[in-house]
C-alpha positions in Angstrom: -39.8 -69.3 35.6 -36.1 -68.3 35.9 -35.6 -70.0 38.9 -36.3 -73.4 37.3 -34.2 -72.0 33.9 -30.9 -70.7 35.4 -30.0 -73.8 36.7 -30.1 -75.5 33.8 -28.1 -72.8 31.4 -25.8 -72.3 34.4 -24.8 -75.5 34.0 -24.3 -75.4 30.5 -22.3 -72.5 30.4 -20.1 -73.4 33.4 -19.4 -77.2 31.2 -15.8 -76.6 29.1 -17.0 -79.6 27.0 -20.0 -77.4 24.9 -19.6 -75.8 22.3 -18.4 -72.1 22.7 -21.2 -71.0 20.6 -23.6 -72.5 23.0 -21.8 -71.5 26.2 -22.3 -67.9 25.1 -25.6 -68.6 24.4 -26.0 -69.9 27.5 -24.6 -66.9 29.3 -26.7 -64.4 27.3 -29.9 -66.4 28.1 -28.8 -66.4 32.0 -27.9 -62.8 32.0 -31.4 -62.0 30.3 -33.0 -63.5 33.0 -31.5 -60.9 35.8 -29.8 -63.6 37.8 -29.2 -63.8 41.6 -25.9 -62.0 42.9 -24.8 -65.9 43.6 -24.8 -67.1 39.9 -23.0 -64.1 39.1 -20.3 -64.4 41.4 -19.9 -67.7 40.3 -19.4 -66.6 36.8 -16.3 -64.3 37.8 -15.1 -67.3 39.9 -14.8 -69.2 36.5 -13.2 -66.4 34.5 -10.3 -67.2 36.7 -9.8 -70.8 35.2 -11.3 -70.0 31.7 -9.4 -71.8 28.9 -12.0 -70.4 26.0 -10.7 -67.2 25.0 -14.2 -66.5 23.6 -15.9 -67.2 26.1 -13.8 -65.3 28.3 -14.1 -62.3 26.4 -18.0 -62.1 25.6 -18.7 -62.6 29.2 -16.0 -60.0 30.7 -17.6 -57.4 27.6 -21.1 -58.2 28.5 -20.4 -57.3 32.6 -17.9 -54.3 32.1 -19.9 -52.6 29.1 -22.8 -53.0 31.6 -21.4 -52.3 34.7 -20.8 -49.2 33.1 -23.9 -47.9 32.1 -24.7 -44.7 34.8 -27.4 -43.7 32.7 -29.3 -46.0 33.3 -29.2 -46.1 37.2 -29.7 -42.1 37.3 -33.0 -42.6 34.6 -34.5 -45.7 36.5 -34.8 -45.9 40.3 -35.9 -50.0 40.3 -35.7 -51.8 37.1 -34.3 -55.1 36.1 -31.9 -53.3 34.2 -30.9 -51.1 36.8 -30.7 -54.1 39.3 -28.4 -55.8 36.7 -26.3 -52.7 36.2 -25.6 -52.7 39.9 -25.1 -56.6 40.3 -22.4 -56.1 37.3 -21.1 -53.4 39.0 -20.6 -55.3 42.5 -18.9 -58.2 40.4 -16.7 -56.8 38.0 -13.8 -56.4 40.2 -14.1 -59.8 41.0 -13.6 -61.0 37.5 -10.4 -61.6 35.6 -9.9 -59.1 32.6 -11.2 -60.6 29.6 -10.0 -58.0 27.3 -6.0 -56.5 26.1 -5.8 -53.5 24.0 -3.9 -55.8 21.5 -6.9 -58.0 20.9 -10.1 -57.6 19.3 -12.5 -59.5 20.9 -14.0 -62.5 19.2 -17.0 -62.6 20.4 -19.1 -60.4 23.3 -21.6 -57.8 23.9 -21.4 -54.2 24.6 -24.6 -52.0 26.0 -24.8 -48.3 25.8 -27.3 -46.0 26.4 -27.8 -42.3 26.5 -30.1 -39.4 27.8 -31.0 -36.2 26.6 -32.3 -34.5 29.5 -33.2 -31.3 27.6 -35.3 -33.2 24.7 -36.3 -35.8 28.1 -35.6 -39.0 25.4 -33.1 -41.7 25.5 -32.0 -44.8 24.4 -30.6 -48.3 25.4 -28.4 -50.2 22.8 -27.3 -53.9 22.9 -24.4 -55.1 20.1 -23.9 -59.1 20.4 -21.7 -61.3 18.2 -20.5 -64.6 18.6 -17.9 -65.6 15.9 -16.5 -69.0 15.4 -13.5 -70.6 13.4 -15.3 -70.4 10.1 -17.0 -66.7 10.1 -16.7 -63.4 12.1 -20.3 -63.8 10.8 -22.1 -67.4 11.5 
């Protein structure tokens, strides 16, 4: 029941006193869950105001690595990833950039995906890591 579930991990991704580790969490969890356009636009609200540098980067990776995923709105006419990919797309402007070609980012998640149209196979790829001041590695 997602609409009983994103309140909650909303709220605990949107409170600067958790732990970062959780906050991500949090955010992964809501984005796997193919939020409402409203919680999204929320979430690039609070990019602007974002103090955790982590945080700020795994959530700007997760929308603009997805946001950018054509392949997947050309394969699939209604999905839920396809009605994320287009949500991510709508918001990303909105967001503050997460990301300088300076910095490697601490902790995100990128998608990528791929069709062969002459074989007719393809592929969708997440890569998530959350580090923390002990371990790239946790």
């Amino acid at each position: 029941h997602p609409e009983i579930v994103l309140p909650i991990v909303f709220s605990i991704f949107n409170n600067p006193a958790e732990n970062t580790e959780v906050r991500i969490a949090a955010f992964n969890t809501m984005m796997a869950l193919n939020p409402p356009v409203v919680y999204l636009q929320k979430v690039a609200t609070t990019t602007w105001s974002e103090k955790d540098t982590q945080v700020l980067s795994s959530v700007y990776s997760y929308i603009y690595t997805l946001a950018r995923q054509y392949q997947l709105i050309s394969l699939e006419t209604s999905s839920p990833s396809t009605d994320l990919v287009k949500k991510c797309q709508l918001i990303l402007p909105l967001m503050k950039t997460g990301y300088s070609p300076r910095m490697i980012p601490s902790s995100g998640t990128i998608f990528s995906s791929e069709y062969l149209p002459k074989m007719n196979v393809g592929y969708k790829g997440v890569f998530s890591w959350i580090s923390n001041y002990k371990s790239f590695i946790p």
